[in-house]
N, C-alpha and C positions, 0 to 999 in steps of 0.2 A: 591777365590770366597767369597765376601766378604755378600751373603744373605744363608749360611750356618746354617740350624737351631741352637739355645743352647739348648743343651738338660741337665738337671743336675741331674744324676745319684749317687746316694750312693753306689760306686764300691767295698767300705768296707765291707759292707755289706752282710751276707752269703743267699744263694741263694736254703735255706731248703725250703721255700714254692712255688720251682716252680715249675708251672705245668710239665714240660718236665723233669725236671732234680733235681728236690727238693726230698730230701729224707724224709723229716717231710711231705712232703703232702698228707694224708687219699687219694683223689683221682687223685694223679699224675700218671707219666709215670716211673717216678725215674730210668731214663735213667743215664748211667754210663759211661762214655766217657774216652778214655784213648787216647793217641796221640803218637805216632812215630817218628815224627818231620818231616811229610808232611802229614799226614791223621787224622782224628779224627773219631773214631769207638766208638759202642755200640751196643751189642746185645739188641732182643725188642720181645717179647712174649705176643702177645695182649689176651686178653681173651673176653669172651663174652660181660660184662659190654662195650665194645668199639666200638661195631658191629652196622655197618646199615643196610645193608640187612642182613638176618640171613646167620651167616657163615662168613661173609668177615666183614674186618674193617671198618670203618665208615673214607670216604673220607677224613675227615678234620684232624682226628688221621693222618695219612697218612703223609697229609700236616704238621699236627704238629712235628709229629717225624722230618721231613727232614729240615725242620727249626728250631729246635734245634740242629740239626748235624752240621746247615751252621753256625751258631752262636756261638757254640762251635769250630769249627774251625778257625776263628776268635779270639777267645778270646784265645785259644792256641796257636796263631802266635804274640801276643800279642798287642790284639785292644780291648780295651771295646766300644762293639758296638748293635745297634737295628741295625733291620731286615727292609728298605727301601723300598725294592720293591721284589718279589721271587714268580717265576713261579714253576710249578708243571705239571709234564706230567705222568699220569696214566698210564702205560703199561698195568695191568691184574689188576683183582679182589685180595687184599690179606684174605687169608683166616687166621682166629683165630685160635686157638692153637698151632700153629709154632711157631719157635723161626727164627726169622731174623736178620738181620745186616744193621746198617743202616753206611754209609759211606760216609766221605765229605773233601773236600779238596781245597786248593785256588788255584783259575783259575790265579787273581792279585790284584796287592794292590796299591794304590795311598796314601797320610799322611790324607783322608780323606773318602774311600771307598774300601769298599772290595769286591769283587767277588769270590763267592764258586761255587762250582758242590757237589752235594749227590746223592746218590743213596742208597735203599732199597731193598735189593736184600735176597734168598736165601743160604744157605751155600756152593748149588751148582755152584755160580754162576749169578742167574736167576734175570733179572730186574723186581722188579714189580711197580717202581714209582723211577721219578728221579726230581730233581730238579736246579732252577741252584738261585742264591741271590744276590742282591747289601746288603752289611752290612753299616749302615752309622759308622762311626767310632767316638766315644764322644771324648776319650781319647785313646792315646797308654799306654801301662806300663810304655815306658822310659819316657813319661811327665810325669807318676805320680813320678818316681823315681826321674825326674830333681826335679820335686816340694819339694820330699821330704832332699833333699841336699843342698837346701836353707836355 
């Protein structure tokens, strides 16, 4: 497809002030993703500061945690890639002070588009927001490794 946006990314670049996953940032999520080599997980312990109705998380936290999960699975399958298009299905209200798990993993991958599934669930188990992602893909690792062999 030859009207594929350019998107140009500094993939060098370290990713301390992001919202979801930056460790330098004063009001991030500083979410910590580890991989297995099909899933990509992080425990997530919202506290009040994040809360829309009193008690429960604030819907777009929600949204954001599981779009950082899709993103990061992605990028541990190795794509640097934005987040395209990514629906969200609420199950329950999550309430604040828990510690959750949020979970994502690739449905498929094309050299240009990636598809996740996430889920935020309890330790029991318990769904409380799932989502599913088109990731656009800028670059893979091995272009940048071809690039860099040049």
């Amino acid at each position: 497809m030859e009207n594929w946006p350019r998107i140009n990314l500094d993939t060098n670049r370290d990713y301390s002030m992001c919202y979801g996953c930056g460790k330098s940032n004063p009001f991030g999520l500083k979410l910590k993703f580890e991989w297995d080599g099909q899933t990509a997980k992080a425990e997530f312990m919202p506290g009040e500061n994040l809360q829309g109705w009193s008690g429960y998380l604030h819907g777009g936290i929600t949204a954001c945690v599981l779009d950082e999960a899709m993103g990061w699975a992605a990028m541990f399958s190795g794509f640097y890639n934005v987040t395209a298009k990514m629906h969200v299905r609420y199950r329950q209200m999550v309430p604040i002070g828990k510690t959750y798990l949020v979970t994502c993993s690739i449905i498929k991958h094309t050299r240009r588009l990636v598809e996740t599934r996430a889920f935020l669930t309890d330790f029991k188990g318990e769904i409380f927001a799932e989502g599913t992602s088109t990731q656009f893909v800028i670059k893979s690792k091995e272009d940048e490794h071809r690039k860099h062999e040049k």
